[in-house]
C-alpha angles and dihedrals in degrees: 000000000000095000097050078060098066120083111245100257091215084072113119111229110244117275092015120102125221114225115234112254108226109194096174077064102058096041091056089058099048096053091040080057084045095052096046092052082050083055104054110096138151118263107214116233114266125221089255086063092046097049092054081044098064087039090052090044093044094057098044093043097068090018117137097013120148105232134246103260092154159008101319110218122197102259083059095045091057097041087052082055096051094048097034122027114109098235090057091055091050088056091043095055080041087062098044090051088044084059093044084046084062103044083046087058089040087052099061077048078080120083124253114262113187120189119185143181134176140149116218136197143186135198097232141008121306085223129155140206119207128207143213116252093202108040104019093237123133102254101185118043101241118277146175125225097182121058123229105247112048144168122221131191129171133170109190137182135201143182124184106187096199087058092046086056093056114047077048091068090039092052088059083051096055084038084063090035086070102041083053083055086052099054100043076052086066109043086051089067092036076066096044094047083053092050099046093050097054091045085050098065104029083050092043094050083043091059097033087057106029095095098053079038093064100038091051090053085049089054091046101042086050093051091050084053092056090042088063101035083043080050092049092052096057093231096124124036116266090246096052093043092051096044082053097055091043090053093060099023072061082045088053097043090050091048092043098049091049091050085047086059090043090056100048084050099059081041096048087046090055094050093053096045079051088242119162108271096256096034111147118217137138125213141216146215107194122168085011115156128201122271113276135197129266125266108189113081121245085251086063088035086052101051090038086062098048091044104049102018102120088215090064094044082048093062101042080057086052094049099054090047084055088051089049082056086063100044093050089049083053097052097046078067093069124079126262116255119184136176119208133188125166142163115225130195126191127179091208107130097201088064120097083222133023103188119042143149133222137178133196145162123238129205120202132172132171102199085190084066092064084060094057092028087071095042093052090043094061088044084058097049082043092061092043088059091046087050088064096047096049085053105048083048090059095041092061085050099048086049096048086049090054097062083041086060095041093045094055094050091051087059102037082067096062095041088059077043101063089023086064110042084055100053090063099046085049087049085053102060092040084066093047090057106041079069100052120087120275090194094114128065087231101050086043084068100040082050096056093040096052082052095056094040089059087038093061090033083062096047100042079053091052091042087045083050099048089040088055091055086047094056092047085047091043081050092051091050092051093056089039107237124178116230099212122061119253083265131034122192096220138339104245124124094251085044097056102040094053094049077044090058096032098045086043096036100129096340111169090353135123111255 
């Protein structure tokens, strides 16, 4: 029969050995390589590792920081923010992964270039019969044309030009992916400037009254002290005596919950300038005018902000990442071309020759692909024209923000205004009665309560002030204005407050 014609292929060749198959082998190591994958496992961090942790952390977080050897002013308050503050830095590190991101992607623009080497080897011979077609018989003793031990070396390149295409197109989108990180950079510090403007001089009317402020709270707790010794004499009827102490225990709490609020704002101002907790320092406000009022229009305000807003720079990024999503479905429409060009060495002596190169092309299409391609491609349209919408949207509600902003600066200004002009007629009549006789419980109270009352007036006249200078920073966030300058000669602290003065030095003020 035909197949008692063909040689058994299990039989060796003459002269060549076979190599014993050992099966109880193989399955040891595989169940010694089981066992160690059961055995991986994730040792939790000890308190040892915490604790060097937080050291580690500790000495990084206020590293490299020039120190506070003087008044800090506001230009240099800010400038310590931008250089310093934490959030700044996250956006920062955000940026710098958004560029490795790109040279990753230009990176796949390259061909591939593939060197190998190996060495093989097989327990018997690679031989072959061959066979008749027309009388079954074995025509060719069998035979090998490959020995059994070989080295192998190749170095191969290849182009395809589809893939090339796109990782073109997906080398612009992490371009715009890092101007996005750069805007979103930028309105991070927008955000920082406003805050620090509003803790200065919450922080500056906090230091410039806190003395008064304490000595005030001393006055008033001795006099608390005599109400009660003057109630326990019997001197003064307990009503009157009572109705006295509540009058000033109301005068402390007003005085004490306005020093708390002096306190959190010279806290809140360190934090944001990334100081110690605990760090001592004492500002100033030297050659600072009032609050005037603006003198560009709301049409100039409004194309300013859409303009500058980072939001809005952010979408047009998003929406041309959105367009390069049309552009790549369209290409995956397109075949595959690739060229293709290697040298190849084998040690195999039955070869004529045993090194050679070769090149080719090579056409591929997935016609499946032009089904999904135009499906993907009017996903992608569909996310350009949500794009637009997103940023109209957020254009109505940049320019609504702008007359808020307007508007509350506007009334921010009266409010100094009357604030003000209070302060000084409540001044007044401190002074009026810090000449008029204490010698009575009675006058002892009017006294400390025309104090405080000059005390709070002050101080509603300072937080009308600072919130004055919130609502013009809030202004100059809402058209997104940067607060350095496009270049910058240095980045030191002293650097970068004097291009801060001399970049916001009368911007958007009345001379």
């Amino acid at each position: 029969m035909k197949q008692n014609r063909i040689m058994d292929r299990n039989q060796p060749i003459k002269g060549r050995k076979t190599m014993n198959k050992n099966p109880v082998k193989l399955l040891m190591a595989g169940a010694v390589a089981a066992s160690l994958v059961g055995c991986v496992s994730s040792e939790p961090f000890t308190d040892q590792d915490r604790q060097a942790r937080m050291q580690e952390d500790m000495a990084q977080l206020f590293a490299d920081q020039e120190a506070v050897t003087a008044p800090i002013s506001l230009g240099e308050a800010i400038a310590r923010a931008i250089k310093y503050n934490m959030d700044h830095r996250v956006k920062q590190m955000e940026y710098a992964v958004a560029q490795r991101n790109l040279d990753v992607s230009n990176v796949e623009l390259l061909p591939d270039l593939v060197a190998s080497a190996g060495y093989t080897s097989r327990n018997n011979d690679a031989g072959a019969r061959s066979q008749s077609l027309l009388s079954g018989e074995e025509s060719l003793e069998p035979s090998t044309s490959q020995e059994r031990d070989r080295d192998l070396r190749d170095l191969t390149i290849a182009w395809n030009v589809l893939d090339f295409g796109v990782s073109y197109v997906t080398s612009k989108q992490k371009a715009d992916e890092i101007l996005i990180a750069e805007e979103r950079r930028r309105k991070v510090v927008q955000n920082i400037v406003q805050d620090v403007q509003d803790a200065f001089w919450r922080a500056y009317s906090a230091q410039t009254q806190m003395e008064n402020m304490n000595q005030l709270l001393v006055d008033t707790n001795n006099a608390i002290a005599r109400a009660k010794r003057l109630s326990e004499s019997g001197n003064y009827s307990p009503q009157e005596a009572l109705e006295y102490q509540q009058e000033l225990l109301q005068t402390q709490r007003n005085l004490t919950e306005l020093k708390r609020n002096m306190v959190l704002a010279k806290t809140r101002l360190g934090t944001l300038m990334n100081l110690r907790p605990g760090t001592d320092f004492t500002l100033v406000a030297d050659g600072v005018r009032d609050p005037m009022p603006l003198n560009t229009s709301l049409d100039e305000l409004e194309t300013m902000a859409l303009v500058n807003r980072p939001e809005l720079r952010e979408e047009d990024y998003k929406k041309r990442i959105s367009q390069n999503d049309v552009k790549k479905a369209v290409l995956r429409m397109f075949p595959g071309l690739e060229f293709r060009a290697g040298a190849h060495y084998d040690s195999n002596k039955f070869l004529y020759n045993n090194d050679w190169t070769d090149a080719g092309i090579n056409l591929t299409w997935n016609i499946l692909n032009v089904f999904g391609g135009i499906q993907a491609r009017k996903m992608a349209k569909t996310q350009v024209e949500l794009a637009d919408i997103r940023r109209m949207a957020l254009s109505m509600a940049v320019m609504t923000q702008v007359h808020l902003a307007t508007r509350r600066y506007e009334l921010a200004l009266e409010q100094y205004k009357t604030d003000k002009d209070l302060a000084d007629v409540s001044g007044s009549l401190e002074s009026l009665s810090q000449s008029r006789s204490k010698a009575k419980m009675q006058n002892e109270l009017k006294s400390i309560k025309t104090r405080a009352s000059a005390m709070i007036a002050r101080m509603r006249a300072d937080y009308a002030h600072a919130e004055a200078r919130n609502a013009l920073a809030r202004v100059y966030n809402t058209i997104g204005m940067d607060p350095l300058p496009e270049k910058v000669e240095g980045r030191d602290v002293k650097t970068l407050a004097s291009a801060i003065n001399q970049h916001w030095n009368g911007l958007l003020l009345q001379k």
